[in-house]
KOLTIPA-267047 format. One record per residue (C-alpha): residue number from 1; residue in three letters; x, y, z. Coordinates in steps of 0.02 Angstrom, whole numbers, plus 50000, padded with zeros to 5 digits. Example, Ala and Ser with C-alpha at 12.3 -4.5 7.8 and 13.67 -1.06 7.14 Angstrom:
FIVO     k     r    east   north      up
FIVO     1   ALA   50615   49775   50390
FIVO     2   SER   50684   49947   50357
REM end
This chain:
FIVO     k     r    east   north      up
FIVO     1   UNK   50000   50000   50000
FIVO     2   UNK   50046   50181   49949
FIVO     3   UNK   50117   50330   50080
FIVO     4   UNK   49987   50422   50181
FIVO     5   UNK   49968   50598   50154
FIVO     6   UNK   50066   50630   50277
FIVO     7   UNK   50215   50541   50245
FIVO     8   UNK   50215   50608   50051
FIVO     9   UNK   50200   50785   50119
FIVO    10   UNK   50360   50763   50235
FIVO    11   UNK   50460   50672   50104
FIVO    12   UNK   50416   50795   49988
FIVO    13   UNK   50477   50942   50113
FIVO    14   UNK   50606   50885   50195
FIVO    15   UNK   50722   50895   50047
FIVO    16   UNK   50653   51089   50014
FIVO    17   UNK   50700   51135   50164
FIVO    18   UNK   50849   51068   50157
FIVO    19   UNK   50911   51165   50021
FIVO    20   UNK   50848   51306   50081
FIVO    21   UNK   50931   51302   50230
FIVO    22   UNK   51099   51248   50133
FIVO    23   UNK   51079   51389   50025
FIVO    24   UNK   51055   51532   50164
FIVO    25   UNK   51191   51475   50248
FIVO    26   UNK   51318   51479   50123
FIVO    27   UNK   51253   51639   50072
FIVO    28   UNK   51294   51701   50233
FIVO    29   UNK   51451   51616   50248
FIVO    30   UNK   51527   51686   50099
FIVO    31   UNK   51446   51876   50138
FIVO    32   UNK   51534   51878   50317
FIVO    33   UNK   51707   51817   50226
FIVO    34   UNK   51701   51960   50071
FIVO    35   UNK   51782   52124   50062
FIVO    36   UNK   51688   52269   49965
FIVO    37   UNK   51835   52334   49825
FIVO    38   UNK   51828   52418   49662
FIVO    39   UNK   51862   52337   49529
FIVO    40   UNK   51871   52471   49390
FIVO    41   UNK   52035   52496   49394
FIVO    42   UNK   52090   52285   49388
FIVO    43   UNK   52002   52294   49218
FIVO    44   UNK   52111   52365   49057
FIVO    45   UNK   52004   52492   48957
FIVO    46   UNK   51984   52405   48816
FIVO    47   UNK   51886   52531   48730
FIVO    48   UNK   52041   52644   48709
FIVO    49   UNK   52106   52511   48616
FIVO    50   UNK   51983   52482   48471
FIVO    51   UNK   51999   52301   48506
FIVO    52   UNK   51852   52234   48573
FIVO    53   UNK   51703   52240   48447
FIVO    54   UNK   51508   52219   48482
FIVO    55   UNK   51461   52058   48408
FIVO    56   UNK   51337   52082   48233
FIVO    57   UNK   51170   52066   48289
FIVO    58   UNK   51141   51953   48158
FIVO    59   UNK   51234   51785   48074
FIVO    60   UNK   51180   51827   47908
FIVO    61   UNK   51268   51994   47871
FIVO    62   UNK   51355   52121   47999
FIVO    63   UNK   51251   52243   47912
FIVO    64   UNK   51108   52196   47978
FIVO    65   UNK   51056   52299   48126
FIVO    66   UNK   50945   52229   48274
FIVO    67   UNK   50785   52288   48203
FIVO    68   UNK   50844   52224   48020
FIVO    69   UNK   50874   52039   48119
FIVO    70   UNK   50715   52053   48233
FIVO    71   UNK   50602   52067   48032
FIVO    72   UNK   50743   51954   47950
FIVO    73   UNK   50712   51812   48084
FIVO    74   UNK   50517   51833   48080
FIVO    75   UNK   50512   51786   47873
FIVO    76   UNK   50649   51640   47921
FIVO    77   UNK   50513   51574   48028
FIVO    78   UNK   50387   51593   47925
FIVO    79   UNK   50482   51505   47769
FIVO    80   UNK   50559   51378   47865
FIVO    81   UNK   50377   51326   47953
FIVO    82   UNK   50392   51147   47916
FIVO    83   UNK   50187   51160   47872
FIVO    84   UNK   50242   51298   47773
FIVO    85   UNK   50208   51286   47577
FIVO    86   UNK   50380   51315   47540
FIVO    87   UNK   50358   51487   47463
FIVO    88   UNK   50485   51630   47481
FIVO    89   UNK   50466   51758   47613
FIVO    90   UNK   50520   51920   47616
FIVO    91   UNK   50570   52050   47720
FIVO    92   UNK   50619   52247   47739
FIVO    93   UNK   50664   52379   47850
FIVO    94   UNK   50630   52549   47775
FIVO    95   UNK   50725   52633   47884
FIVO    96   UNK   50887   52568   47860
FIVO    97   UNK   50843   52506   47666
FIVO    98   UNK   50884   52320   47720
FIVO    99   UNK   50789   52175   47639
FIVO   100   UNK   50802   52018   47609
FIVO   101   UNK   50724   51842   47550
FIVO   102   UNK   50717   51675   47634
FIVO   103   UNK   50680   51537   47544
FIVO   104   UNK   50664   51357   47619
FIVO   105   UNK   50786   51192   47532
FIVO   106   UNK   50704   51015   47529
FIVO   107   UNK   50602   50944   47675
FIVO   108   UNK   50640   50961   47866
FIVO   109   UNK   50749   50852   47966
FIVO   110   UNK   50773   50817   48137
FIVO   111   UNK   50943   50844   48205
FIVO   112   UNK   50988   50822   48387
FIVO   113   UNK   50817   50833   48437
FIVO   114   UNK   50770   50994   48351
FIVO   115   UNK   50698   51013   48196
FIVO   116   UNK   50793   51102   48061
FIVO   117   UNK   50793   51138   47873
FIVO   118   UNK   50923   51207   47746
FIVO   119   UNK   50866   51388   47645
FIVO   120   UNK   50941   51498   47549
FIVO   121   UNK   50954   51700   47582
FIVO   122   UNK   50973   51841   47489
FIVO   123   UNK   50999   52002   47583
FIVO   124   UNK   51000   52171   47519
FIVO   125   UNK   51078   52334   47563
FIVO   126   UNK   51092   52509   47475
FIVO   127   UNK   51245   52468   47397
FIVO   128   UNK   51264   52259   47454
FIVO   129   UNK   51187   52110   47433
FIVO   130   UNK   51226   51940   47470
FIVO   131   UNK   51173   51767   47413
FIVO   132   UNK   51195   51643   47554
FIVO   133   UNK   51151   51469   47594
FIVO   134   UNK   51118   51380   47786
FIVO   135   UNK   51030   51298   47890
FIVO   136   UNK   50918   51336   48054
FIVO   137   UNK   50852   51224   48182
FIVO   138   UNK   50729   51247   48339
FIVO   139   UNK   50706   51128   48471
FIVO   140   UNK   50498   51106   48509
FIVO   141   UNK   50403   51255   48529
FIVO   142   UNK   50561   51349   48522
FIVO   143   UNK   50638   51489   48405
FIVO   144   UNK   50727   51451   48220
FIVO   145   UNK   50928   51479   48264
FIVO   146   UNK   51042   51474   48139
FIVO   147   UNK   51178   51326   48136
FIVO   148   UNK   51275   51378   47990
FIVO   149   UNK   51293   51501   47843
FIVO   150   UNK   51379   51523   47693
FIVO   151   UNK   51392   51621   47505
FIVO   152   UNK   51290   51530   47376
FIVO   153   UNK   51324   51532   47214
FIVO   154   UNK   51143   51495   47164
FIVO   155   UNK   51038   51659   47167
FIVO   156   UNK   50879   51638   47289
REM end
């Protein structure tokens, strides 16, 4: 016969409280042991330098701004839907002149537990454009990341 109530409740508890308990007290261990200290100065400066560089907000093209990648990843989604009809997708920014085309390659796959599927890309700029080929993946109920990109040589 099963656990009473009771008995599920403090098995279920104990443990909680345990690591509660564990946790406070290391917390305050650790806060009675520390020193307050700046540490501005123990860092170099490495804006002064030029060589640190914000990462591109997007893995298609380092001219893509944030808001060009938040529309660009928006039509990925939509073309790489795997109930999708396959159809290119498009996108712009008017602002910035970006656009760009997604187009989805062959069927979708799973891949490490996440579905994925190959496209190809065109983006666009005032005075670029690229032709590139990849593929993205999302685990379940998750976003479309991309794994890997390259130029194409096919147009989209």
């Amino acid at each position: 016969m099963g656990r009473s109530y009771k008995e599920w409740w403090i098995a279920r508890e104990v443990p909680a409280r345990l690591r509660l308990g564990f946790a406070i007290g290391v917390g305050l261990m650790g806060g009675a042991c520390s020193i307050s200290m700046p540490i501005g100065s123990l860092v170099e400066d490495q804006s002064a330098t030029g060589s640190v560089k914000a990462a591109p907000a997007s893995p298609l093209s380092a001219d893509l701004g944030p808001e060009d990648w938040r529309r660009a990843k928006g039509a990925l989604a939509i073309a790489l839907d795997p109930q999708g009809n396959g159809s290119p997708v498009t996108w712009d920014n008017p602002e910035t002149g970006m656009k760009g085309t997604f187009v989805p390659i062959g069927q979708p796959f799973v891949k490490n537990d996440e579905i994925c599927r190959a496209f190809r890309a065109k983006v666009m700029g005032q005075t670029t454009a690229a032709s590139l080929q990849g593929t993205a993946c999302r685990p379940s109920g998750g976003e479309w990341a991309i794994r890997g990109v390259k130029p194409s040589k096919k147009p989209v």
